[in-house]
KOLSESE-518547 format. One record per residue (C-alpha): x, y, z; residue in one letter; residue number from 0. Coordinates in steps of 0.02 Angstrom, whole numbers, plus 50000, padded with zeros to 5 digits. Each point is the difference from the previous one (the first is absolute). Last residue first. Example, Ala and Ser with C-alpha at 12.3 -4.5 7.8 and 13.67 -1.06 7.14 Angstrom:
% residues 2
<r <50684,49947,50357>,'S',1>
<r <49931,49828,50033>,'A',0>
//
This chain:
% residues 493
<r <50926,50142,49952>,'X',492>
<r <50059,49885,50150>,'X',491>
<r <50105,49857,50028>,'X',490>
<r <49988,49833,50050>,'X',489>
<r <50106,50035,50151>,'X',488>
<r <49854,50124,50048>,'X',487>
<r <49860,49870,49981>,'X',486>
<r <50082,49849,50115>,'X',485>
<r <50020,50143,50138>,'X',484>
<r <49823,50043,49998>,'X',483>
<r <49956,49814,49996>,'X',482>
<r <50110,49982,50148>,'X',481>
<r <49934,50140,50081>,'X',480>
<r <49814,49925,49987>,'X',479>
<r <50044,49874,50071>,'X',478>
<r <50018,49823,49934>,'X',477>
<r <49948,49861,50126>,'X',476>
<r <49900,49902,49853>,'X',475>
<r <50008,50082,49849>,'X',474>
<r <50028,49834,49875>,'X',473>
<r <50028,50032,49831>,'X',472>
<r <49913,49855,49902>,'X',471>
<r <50000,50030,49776>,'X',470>
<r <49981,49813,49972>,'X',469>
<r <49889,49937,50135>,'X',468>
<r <49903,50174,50001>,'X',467>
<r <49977,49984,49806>,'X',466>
<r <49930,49812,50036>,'X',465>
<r <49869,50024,50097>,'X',464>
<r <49914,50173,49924>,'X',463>
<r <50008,49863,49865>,'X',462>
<r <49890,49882,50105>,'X',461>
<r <49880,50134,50008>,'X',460>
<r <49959,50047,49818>,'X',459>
<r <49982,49798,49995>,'X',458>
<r <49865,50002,50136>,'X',457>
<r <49911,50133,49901>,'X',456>
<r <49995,49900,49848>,'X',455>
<r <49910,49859,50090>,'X',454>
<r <49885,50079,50087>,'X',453>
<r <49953,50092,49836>,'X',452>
<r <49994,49815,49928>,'X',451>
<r <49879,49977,50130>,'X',450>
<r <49882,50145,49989>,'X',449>
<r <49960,49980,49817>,'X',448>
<r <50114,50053,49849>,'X',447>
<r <49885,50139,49914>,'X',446>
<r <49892,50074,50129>,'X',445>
<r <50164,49945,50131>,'X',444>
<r <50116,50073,49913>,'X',443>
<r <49922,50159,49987>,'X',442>
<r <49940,50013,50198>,'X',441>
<r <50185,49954,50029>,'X',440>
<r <50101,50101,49864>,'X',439>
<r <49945,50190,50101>,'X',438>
<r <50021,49960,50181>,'X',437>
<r <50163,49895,49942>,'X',436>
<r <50076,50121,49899>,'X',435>
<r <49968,50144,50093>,'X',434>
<r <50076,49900,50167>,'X',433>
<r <50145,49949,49885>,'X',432>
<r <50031,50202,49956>,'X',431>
<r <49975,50040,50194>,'X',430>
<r <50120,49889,50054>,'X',429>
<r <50121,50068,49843>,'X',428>
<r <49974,50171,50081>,'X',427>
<r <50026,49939,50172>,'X',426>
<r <50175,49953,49946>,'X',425>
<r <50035,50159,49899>,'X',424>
<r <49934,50123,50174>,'X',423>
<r <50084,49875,50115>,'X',422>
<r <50159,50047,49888>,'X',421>
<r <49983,50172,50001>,'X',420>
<r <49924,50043,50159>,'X',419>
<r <50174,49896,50051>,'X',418>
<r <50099,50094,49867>,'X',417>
<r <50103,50141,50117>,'X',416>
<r <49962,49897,50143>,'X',415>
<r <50111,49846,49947>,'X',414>
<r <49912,49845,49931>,'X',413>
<r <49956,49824,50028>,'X',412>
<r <49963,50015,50165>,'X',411>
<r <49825,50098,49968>,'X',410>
<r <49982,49882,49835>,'X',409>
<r <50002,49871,50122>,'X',408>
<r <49840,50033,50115>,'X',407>
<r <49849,50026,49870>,'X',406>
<r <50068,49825,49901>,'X',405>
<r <50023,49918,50145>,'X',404>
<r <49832,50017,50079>,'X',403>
<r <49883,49967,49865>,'X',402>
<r <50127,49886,49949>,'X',401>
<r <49997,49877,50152>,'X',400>
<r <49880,49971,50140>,'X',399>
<r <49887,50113,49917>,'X',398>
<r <49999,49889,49849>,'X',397>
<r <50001,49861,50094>,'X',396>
<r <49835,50024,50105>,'X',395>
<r <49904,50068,49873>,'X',394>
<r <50032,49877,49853>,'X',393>
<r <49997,49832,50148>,'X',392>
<r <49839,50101,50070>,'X',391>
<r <49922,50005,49810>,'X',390>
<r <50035,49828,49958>,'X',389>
<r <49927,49914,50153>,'X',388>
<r <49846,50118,49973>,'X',387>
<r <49992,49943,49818>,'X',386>
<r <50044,49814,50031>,'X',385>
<r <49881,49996,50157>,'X',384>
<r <49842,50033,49911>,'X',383>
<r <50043,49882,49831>,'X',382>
<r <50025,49870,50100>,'X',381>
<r <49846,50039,50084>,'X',380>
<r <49906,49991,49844>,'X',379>
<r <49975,50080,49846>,'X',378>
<r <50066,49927,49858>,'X',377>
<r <50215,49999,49971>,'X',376>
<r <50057,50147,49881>,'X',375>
<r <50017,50151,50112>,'X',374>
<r <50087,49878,50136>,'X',373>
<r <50144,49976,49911>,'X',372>
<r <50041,50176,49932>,'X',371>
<r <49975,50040,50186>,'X',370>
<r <50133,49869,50067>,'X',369>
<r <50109,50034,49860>,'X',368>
<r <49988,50196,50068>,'X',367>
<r <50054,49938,50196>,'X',366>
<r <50138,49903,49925>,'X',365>
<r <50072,50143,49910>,'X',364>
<r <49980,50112,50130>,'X',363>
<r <50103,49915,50126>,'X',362>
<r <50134,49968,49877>,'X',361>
<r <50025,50192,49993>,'X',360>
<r <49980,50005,50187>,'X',359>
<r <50157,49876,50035>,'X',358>
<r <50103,50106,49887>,'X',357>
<r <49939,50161,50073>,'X',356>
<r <50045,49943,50164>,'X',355>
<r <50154,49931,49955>,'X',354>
<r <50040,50156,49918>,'X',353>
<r <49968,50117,50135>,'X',352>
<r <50099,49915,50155>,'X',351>
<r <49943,49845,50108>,'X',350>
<r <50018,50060,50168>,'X',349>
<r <49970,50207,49947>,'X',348>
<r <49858,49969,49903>,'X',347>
<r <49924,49870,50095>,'X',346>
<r <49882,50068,50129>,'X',345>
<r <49965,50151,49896>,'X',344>
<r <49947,49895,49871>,'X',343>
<r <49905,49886,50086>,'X',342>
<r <49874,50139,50069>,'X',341>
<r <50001,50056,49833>,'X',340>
<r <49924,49807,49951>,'X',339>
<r <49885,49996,50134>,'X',338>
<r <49933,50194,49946>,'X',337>
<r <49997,49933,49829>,'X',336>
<r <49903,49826,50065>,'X',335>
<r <49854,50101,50064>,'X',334>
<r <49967,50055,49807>,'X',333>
<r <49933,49822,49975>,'X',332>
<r <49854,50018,50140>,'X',331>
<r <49972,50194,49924>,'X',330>
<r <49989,49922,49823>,'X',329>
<r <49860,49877,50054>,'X',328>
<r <49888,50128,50093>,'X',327>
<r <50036,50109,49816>,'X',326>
<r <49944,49852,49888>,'X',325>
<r <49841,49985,50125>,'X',324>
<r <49957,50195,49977>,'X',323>
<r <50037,50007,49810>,'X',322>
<r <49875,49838,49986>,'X',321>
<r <49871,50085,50093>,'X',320>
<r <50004,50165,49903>,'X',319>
<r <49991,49865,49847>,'X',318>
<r <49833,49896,50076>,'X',317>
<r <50037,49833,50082>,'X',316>
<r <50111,49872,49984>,'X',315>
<r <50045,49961,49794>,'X',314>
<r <50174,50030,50040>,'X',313>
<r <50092,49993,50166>,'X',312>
<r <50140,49908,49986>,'X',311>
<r <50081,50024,49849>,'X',310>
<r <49934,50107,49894>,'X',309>
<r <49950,50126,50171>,'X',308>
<r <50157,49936,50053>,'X',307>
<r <50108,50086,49862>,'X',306>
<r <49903,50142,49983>,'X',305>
<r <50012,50048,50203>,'X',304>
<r <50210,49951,49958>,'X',303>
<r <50016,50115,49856>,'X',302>
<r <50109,50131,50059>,'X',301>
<r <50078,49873,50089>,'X',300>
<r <50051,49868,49866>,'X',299>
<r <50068,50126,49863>,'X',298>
<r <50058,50103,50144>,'X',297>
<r <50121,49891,50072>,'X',296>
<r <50028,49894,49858>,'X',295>
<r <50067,50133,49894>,'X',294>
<r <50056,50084,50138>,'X',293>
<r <50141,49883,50050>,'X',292>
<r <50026,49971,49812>,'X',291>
<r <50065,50180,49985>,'X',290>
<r <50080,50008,50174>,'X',289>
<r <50106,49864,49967>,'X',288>
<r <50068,50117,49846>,'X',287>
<r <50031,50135,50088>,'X',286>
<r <50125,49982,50152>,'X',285>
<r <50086,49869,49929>,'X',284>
<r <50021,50072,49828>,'X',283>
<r <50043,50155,50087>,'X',282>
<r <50126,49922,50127>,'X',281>
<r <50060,49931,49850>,'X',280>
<r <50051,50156,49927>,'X',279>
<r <50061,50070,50136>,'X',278>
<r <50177,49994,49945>,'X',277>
<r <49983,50017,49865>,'X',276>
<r <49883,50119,49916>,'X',275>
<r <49806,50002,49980>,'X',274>
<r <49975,50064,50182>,'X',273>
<r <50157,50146,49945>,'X',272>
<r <49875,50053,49867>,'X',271>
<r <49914,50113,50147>,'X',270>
<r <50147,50098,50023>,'X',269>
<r <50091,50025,50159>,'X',268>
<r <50052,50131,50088>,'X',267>
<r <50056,49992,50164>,'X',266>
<r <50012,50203,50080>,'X',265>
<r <50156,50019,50117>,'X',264>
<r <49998,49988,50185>,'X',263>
<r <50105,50116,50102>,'X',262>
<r <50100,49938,50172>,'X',261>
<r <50130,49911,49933>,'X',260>
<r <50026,50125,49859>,'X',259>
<r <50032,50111,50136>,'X',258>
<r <50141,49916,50067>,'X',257>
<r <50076,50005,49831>,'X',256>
<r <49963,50196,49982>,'X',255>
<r <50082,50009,50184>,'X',254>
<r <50171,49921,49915>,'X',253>
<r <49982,50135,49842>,'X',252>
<r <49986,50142,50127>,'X',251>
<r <50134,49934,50091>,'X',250>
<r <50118,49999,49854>,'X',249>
<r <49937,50158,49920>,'X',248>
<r <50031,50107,50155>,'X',247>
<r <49913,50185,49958>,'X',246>
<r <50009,49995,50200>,'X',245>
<r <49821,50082,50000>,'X',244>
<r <49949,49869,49888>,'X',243>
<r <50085,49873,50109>,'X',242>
<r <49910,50086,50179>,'X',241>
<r <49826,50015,49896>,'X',240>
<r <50028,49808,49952>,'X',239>
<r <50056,49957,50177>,'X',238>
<r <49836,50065,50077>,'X',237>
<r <49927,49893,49876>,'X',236>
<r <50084,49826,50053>,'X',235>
<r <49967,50075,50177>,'X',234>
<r <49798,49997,49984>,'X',233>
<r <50021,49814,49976>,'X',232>
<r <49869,49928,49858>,'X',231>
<r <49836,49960,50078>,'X',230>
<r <49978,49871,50139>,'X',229>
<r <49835,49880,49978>,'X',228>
<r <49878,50050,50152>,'X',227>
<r <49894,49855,50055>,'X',226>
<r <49814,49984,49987>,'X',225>
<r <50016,49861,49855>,'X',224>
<r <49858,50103,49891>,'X',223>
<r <50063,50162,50052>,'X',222>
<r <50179,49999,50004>,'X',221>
<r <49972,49904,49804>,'X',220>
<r <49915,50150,49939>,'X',219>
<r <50133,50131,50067>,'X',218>
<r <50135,49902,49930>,'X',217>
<r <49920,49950,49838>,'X',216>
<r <49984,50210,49988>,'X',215>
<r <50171,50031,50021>,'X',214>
<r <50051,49876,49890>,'X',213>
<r <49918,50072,49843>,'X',212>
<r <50108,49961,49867>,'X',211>
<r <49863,49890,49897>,'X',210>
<r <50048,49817,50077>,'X',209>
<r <49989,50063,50158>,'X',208>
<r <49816,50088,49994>,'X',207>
<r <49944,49853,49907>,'X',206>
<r <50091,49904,50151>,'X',205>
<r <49911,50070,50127>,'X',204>
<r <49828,49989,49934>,'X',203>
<r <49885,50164,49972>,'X',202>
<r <49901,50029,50174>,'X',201>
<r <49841,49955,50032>,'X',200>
<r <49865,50156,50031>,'X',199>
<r <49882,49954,49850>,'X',198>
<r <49979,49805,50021>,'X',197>
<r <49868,50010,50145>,'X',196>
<r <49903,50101,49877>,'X',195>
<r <50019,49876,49851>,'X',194>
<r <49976,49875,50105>,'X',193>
<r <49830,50043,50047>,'X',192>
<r <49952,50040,49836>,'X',191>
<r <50039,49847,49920>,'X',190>
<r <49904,49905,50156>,'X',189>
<r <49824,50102,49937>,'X',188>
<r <50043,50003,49790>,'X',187>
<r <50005,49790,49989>,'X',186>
<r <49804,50000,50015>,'X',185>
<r <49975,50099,49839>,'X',184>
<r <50025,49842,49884>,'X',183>
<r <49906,49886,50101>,'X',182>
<r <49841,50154,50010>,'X',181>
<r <50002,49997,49810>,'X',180>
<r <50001,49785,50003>,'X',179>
<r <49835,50008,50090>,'X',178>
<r <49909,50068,49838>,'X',177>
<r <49956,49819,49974>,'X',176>
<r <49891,50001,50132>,'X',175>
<r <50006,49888,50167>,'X',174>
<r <50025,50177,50104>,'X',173>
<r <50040,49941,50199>,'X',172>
<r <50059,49829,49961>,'X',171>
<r <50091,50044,49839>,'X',170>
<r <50077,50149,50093>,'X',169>
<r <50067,49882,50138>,'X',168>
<r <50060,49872,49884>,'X',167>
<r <50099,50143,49909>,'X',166>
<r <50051,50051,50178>,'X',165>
<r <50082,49818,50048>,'X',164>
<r <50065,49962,49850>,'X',163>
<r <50111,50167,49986>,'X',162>
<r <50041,49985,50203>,'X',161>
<r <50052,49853,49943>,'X',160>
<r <50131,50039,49870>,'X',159>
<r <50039,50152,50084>,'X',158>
<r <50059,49848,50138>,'X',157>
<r <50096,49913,49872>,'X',156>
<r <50063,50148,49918>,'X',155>
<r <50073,50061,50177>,'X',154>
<r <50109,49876,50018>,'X',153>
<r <50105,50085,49898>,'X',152>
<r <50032,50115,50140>,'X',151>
<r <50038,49843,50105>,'X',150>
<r <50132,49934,49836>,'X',149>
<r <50084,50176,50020>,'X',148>
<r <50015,50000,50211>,'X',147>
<r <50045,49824,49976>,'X',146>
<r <50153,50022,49900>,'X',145>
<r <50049,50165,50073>,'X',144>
<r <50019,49927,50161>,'X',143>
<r <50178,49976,50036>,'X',142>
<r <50050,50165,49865>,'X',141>
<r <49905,50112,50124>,'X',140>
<r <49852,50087,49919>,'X',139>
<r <50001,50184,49917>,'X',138>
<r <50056,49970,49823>,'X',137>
<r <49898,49834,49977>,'X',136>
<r <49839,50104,50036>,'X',135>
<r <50026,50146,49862>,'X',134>
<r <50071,49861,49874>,'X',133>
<r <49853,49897,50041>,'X',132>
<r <49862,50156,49992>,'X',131>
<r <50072,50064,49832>,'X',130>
<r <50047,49842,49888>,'X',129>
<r <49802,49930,50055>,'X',128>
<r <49903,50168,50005>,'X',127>
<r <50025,50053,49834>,'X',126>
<r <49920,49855,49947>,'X',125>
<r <49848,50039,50093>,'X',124>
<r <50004,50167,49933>,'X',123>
<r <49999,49957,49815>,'X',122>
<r <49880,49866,50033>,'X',121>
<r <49849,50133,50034>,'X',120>
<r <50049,50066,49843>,'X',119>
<r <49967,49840,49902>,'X',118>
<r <49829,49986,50097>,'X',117>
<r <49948,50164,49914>,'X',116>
<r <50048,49966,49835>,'X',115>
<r <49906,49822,50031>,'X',114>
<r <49842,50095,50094>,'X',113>
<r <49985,50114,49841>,'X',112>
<r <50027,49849,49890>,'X',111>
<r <49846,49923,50082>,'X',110>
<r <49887,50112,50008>,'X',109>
<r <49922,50119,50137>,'X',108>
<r <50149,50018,50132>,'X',107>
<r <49959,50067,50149>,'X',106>
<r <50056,49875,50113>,'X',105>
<r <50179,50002,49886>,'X',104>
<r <50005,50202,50012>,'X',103>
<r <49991,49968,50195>,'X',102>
<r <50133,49880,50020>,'X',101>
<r <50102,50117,49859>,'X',100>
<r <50026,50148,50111>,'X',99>
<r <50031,49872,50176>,'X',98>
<r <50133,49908,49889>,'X',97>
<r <50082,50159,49935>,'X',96>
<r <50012,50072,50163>,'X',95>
<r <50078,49840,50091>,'X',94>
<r <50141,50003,49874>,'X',93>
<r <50021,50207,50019>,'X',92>
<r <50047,49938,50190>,'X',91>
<r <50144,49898,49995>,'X',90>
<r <50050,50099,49834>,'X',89>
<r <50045,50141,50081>,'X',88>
<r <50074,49890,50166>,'X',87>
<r <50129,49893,49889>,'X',86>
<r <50108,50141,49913>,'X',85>
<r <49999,50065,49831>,'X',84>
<r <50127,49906,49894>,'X',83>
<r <49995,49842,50092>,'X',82>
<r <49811,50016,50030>,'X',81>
<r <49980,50048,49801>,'X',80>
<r <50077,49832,49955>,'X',79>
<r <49842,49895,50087>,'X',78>
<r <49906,50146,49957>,'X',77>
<r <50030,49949,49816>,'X',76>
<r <50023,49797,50003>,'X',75>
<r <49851,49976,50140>,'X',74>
<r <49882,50117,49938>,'X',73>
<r <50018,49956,49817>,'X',72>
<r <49980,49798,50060>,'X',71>
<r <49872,50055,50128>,'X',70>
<r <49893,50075,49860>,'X',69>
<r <50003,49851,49902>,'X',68>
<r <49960,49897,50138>,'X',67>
<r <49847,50113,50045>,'X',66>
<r <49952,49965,49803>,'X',65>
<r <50001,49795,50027>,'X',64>
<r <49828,49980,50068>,'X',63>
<r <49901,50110,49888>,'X',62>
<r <50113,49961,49856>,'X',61>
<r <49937,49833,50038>,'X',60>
<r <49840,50028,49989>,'X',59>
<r <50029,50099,49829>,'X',58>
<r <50080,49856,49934>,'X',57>
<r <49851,49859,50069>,'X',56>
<r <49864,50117,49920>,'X',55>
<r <49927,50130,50125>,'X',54>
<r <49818,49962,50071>,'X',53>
<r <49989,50172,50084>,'X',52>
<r <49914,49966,50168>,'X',51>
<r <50024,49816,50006>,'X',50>
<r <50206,50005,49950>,'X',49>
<r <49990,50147,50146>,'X',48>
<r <49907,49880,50120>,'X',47>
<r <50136,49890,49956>,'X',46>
<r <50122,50091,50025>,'X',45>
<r <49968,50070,50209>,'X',44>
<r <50053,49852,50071>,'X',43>
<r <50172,50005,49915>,'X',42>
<r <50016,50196,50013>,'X',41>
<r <49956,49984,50181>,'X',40>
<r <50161,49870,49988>,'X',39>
<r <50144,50112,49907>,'X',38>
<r <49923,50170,50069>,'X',37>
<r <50021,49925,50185>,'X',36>
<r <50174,49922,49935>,'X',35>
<r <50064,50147,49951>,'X',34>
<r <49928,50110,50142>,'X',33>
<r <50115,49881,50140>,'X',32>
<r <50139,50021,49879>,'X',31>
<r <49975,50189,50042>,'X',30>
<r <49982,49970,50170>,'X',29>
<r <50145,49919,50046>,'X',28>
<r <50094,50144,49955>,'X',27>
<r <49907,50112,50138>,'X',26>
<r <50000,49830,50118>,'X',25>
<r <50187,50015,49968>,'X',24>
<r <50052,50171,50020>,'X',23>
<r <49893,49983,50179>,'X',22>
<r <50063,49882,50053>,'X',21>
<r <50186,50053,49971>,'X',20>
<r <49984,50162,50090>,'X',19>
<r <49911,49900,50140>,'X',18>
<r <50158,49908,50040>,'X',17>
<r <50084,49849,49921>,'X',16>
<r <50174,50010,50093>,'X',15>
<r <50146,50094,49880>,'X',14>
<r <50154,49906,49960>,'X',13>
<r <49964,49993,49822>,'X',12>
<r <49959,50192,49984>,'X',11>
<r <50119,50061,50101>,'X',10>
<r <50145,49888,49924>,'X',9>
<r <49922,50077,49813>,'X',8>
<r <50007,50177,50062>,'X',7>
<r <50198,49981,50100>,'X',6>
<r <50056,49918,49829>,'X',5>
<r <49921,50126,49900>,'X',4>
<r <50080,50151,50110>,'X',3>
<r <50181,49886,49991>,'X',2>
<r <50016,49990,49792>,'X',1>
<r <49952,49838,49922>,'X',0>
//
């Protein structure tokens, strides 16, 4: 590593948390923040749709699954365009596209328009994962990186409520089934905040590094840790104009070695190098867990009013009514993702990534046998507290753990000039599993029954399981500079 990115990367991990930092990470918080808002209001707002348009079981679940879809092109293609293009244009096109399709999605009068136009939404909120944790990671000091990432991940849980909380606002207000419209436009008002507070944030240091222009990660970095980082010495350039003038070759050559201290060089690197040794299995690790991650994830929670209006609250009252109990219930269950963030961050950096996600994993497994359980035992207070036992244990580990984990390694797992890259591939397969298990759940279950889906669902978990125990890199107390470092011995194309 050449001395101006040694003295950028020191500055940047010795740096105290100031305002600068705050501020970069609330922003970036906030886009995980709307993810989990659309994710839940979504969930509340479904079954009034199913009531409104009376979709077959497929189409229901395209309903549910298309914003995944999106996300998985969003998250692959701008995940690879932010390397290419720079982290602050796409920081705020992301936010764009979801306020656009927001209000296409209220507006919506059938259901394949409101599908194409929910699959668009999910192109920007996919965007947003690779580009808002590689924008944050690049900025915070190496000591707190971990929790910094795993707190602006946090942010699902609590868009997550916010979600349940205004859908079972609007239902209180409007009891109609036309309620789901305003659910669907009530993500535009915080998008558009953040979008404007996003607009005069810098491009990230090491971007500007990794692309040749050291000057400008200088100039950034000055401002966010409020000290001045030295630029190159005025008298290695005075010398230059003294050598040239000279015509000596021999100093001239000596000053063009100094100066290759002083100048970084452009890292290329192709996107095929994630499918190449020796990252490789940081791929596979950083991927694949995050497949069956969100196939429970979101298979379970996008459907957890539906699940406890079968469950627990069916048969009580009029459907409106029903909707409004199931959603009570999920916001008491989704209290347990905030516990289980506030866990992570705790942990992550005593017990390390893959321990966490290993523990979490197992979590989740136990917590879905407890639902498949329940779902076939009579009504009856067993039945009661096996469902909400089952759905704390689900939220409160996989937060805990792989929800976590699998946002925060890819981050460490790669060098700059892929990390948009490789989040963007990881999140991609997240969002491919969460498709797959918004869309296979309300199938499986008209054909299969609500149990065996349980059942299957715990099993798509327990893999996520065992790929991290075979495929574990742990990240712990890794800089940044060190992953940087780890890239360019690797090579570069």
């Amino acid at each position: 590593m050449k001395p101006h990115e040694r003295a950028i990367h020191q500055s940047l991990n010795e740096a105290q948390v100031g305002r600068h930092h705050w501020k970069i990470w609330f922003l970036s918080s906030m886009g995980v923040f709307l993810d989990g808002f659309d994710l839940f209001i979504m969930a509340v707002a479904l079954p009034l749709i199913d009531h409104h348009y009376h979709p077959d079981p497929a189409s229901l679940g395209m309903v549910g699954a298309s914003a995944m879809l999106g996300a998985l092109i969003g998250a692959s293609v701008l995940g690879r365009l932010t390397d290419a293009w720079g982290r602050k244009k796409l920081y705020v096109a992301d936010l764009g596209l979801f306020i656009l399709f927001s209000v296409l999605c209220a507006t919506s009068d059938s259901i394949w328009a409101l599908t194409l136009w929910r699959f668009m939404l999910g192109v920007g909120i996919g965007a947003d994962y690779p580009i808002s944790s590689s924008y944050v990671s690049e900025f915070m000091p190496s000591r707190v990186r971990g929790r910094m990432l795993v707190g602006s991940f946090s942010f699902q849980a609590l868009g997550s409520l916010a979600g349940a909380a205004c859908g079972l606002v609007i239902l209180w207000i409007y009891p109609q089934d036309e309620a789901w419209r305003w659910m669907l436009a009530a993500g535009t008002v915080p998008a558009l905040v953040v979008l404007i507070m996003r607009l005069p944030l810098p491009e990230s240091p090491l971007w500007s590094l990794s692309h040749g222009r050291a000057e400008d990660a200088r100039r950034i970095v000055s401002e966010v840790v409020d000290q001045v980082i030295e630029e190159p010495p005025v008298a290695v350039l005075l010398a230059r104009e003294s050598a040239a003038a000279l015509e000596s070759p021999v100093v001239a050559a000596a000053l063009t070695e100094v100066e290759r201290g002083l100048v970084v060089q452009p890292i290329r690197r192709s996107y095929l190098d994630l499918l190449r040794e020796p990252l490789l299995r940081r791929t596979i690790l950083a991927a694949v867990p995050w497949f069956f991650m969100d196939v429970g994830l979101y298979g379970v929670g996008f459907f957890t009013p539906t699940i406890l209006a079968a469950m627990a609250f069916s048969g009580k009252g009029s459907f409106i009514a029903q909707d409004i109990a199931a959603t009570e219930g999920d916001m008491i269950v989704d209290i347990f993702l905030v516990a289980g963030f506030l866990l992570a961050i705790w942990l992550v950096d005593r017990w390390g990534r893959i321990r966490l996600q290993l523990i979490g994993f197992a979590g989740m497994t136990v917590g879905l046998l407890m639902l498949a359980v329940a779902a076939v035992l009579p009504e009856d207070n067993l039945d009661l507290f096996l469902t909400f036992a089952g759905f704390a244990l689900f939220n409160l580990m996989v937060n805990m753990g792989p929800n976590a984990t699998t946002f925060l390694l890819p981050i460490e797992l790669y060098p700059t000039a892929l990390r948009g890259s490789g989040h963007g591939l990881a999140a991609s397969f997240g969002k491919l599993g969460a498709a797959v298990g918004v869309f296979l759940l309300p199938v499986a279950r008209d054909r299969l029954g609500l149990a065996p889906t349980l059942g299957l669902t715990a099993c798509a978990v327990f893999i996520g399981f065992l790929v991290t125990w075979f495929f574990a890199v742990e990240t712990r107390g890794v800089s940044l500079e060190e992953t940087e470092m780890e890239g360019a011995s690797n090579g570069a194309h």
